[in-house]
N, C-alpha and C positions, 0 to 999 in steps of 0.2 A: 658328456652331455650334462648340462644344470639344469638343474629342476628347482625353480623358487616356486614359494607355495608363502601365502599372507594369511594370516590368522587374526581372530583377535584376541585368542586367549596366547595360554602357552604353548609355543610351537615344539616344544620336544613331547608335548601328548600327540602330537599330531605324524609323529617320525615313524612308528610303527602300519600306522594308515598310511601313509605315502609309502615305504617301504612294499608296504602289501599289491597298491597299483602298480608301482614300478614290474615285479614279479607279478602281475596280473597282463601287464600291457605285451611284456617280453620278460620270459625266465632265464633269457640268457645272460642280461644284462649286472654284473654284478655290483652292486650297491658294499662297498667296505667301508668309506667315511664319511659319514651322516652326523653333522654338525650343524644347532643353530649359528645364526648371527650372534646373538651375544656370547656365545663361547667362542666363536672367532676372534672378536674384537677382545673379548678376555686371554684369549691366547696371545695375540699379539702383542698386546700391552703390557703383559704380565713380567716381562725384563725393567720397563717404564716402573711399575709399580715396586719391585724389588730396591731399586734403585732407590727411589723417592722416599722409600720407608726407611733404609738405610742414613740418607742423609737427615732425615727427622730425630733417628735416634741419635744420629753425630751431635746435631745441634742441640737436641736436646741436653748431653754431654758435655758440651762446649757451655751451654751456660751455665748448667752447674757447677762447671770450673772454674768457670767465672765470677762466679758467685760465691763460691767457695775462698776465691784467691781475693776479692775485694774484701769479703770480710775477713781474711788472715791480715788484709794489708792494715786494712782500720784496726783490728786490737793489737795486732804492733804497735802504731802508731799512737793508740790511746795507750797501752803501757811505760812506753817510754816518754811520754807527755805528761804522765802520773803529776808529776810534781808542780808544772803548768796548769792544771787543770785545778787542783789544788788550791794555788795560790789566785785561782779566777774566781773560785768559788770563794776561799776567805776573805777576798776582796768587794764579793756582792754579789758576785754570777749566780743566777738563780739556776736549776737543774734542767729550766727548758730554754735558758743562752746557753748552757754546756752542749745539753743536745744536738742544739744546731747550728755550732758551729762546728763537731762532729761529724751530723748530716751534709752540711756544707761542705766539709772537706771531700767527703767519700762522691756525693753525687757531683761535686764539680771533674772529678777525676772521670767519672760515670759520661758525663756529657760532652765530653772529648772526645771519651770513647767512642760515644755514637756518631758523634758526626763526622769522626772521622772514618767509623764502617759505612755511612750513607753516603758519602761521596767514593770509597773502593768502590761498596755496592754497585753503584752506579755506572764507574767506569767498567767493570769487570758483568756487569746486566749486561752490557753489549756482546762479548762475547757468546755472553751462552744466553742469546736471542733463540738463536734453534731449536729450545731446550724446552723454551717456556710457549705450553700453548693455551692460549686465550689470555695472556697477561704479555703486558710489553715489559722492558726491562726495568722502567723506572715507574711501575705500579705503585699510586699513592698509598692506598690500602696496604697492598704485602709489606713497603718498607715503614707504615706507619705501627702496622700491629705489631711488625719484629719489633722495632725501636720502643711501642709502648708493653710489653712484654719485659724486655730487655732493662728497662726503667724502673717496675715495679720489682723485678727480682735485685734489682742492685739497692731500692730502696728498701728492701727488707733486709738485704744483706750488710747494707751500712746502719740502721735500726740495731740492730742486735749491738754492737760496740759502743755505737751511740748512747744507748739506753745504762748500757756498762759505766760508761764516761759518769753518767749526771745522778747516777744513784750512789757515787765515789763521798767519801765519807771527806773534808778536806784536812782535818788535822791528820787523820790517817794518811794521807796520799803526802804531807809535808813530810814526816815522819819518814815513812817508807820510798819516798822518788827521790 
């Protein structure tokens, strides 16, 4: 037998008073699992939520990899470019044309990236349609915040190298590349 009871406060004050009528109406009856609605639906969804928080920490992992890995890739790159860099600057390059054709390098790399995860994304939203509730696969928002997230960490992550490049001394980098 169900016994729904509506409240307008908190209904687990209300489970010992209902408890009490129930053994008031019939003592025979015995009441063992006495659960609100929102611990139901908390129960239920609690494998959903394990889940979701797991792949948050992945991703979160994943860009920091990411991020970690573009900026190894850019001070390579400006290392063994030492001497290039050098001869742009003794030749005129101010330290903010060094920059950003550094910037340029890293965030062009960066923008491939992405649009080539916004069209997997896309293809691969379809499958796990079932997955996603109240968002369709190709959510402008979710793929525009990933993508703008995703942008601002690769633009700090090529800054750092960047910044390495144009503070480069040039007779030292002739010298030394």
């Amino acid at each position: 037998m169900a016994i729904l009871s509506f409240c307008a406060g908190d209904p687990s004050l209300l489970l010992a008073a209902v408890h009490r009528g129930i053994k008031d109406v019939d003592p025979s009856v015995q009441v063992t699992d006495v659960r609100t609605g929102a611990k139901l639906v908390n129960q239920v969804l609690w494998n959903a939520r394990i889940v979701l928080g797991m792949l948050g920490i992945f991703g979160l992992l994943a860009l920091a990899l990411a991020s970690v890995g573009l900026y190894g890739i850019l001070a390579y790159s400006v290392i063994s470019r030492q001497r290039e860099i050098g001869v742009r600057m003794a030749l005129g390059a101010s330290r903010f044309d060094v920059l950003r054709l550094v910037l340029r390098q890293g965030m062009a790399l960066v923008a491939i990236g992405v649009c080539l995860g916004l069209a997997i994304s896309l293809l691969i939203g379809r499958a796990f349609s079932r997955m996603l509730f109240g968002l369709s696969p190709a959510d402008p928002l979710s793929l525009l915040g990933a993508s703008a997230v995703l942008l601002l960490v690769a633009a700090l992550a090529c800054y750092l190298p960047a910044l390495a490049a144009s503070r480069m001394d040039p007779m030292q980098a002739l010298r030394e590349g």
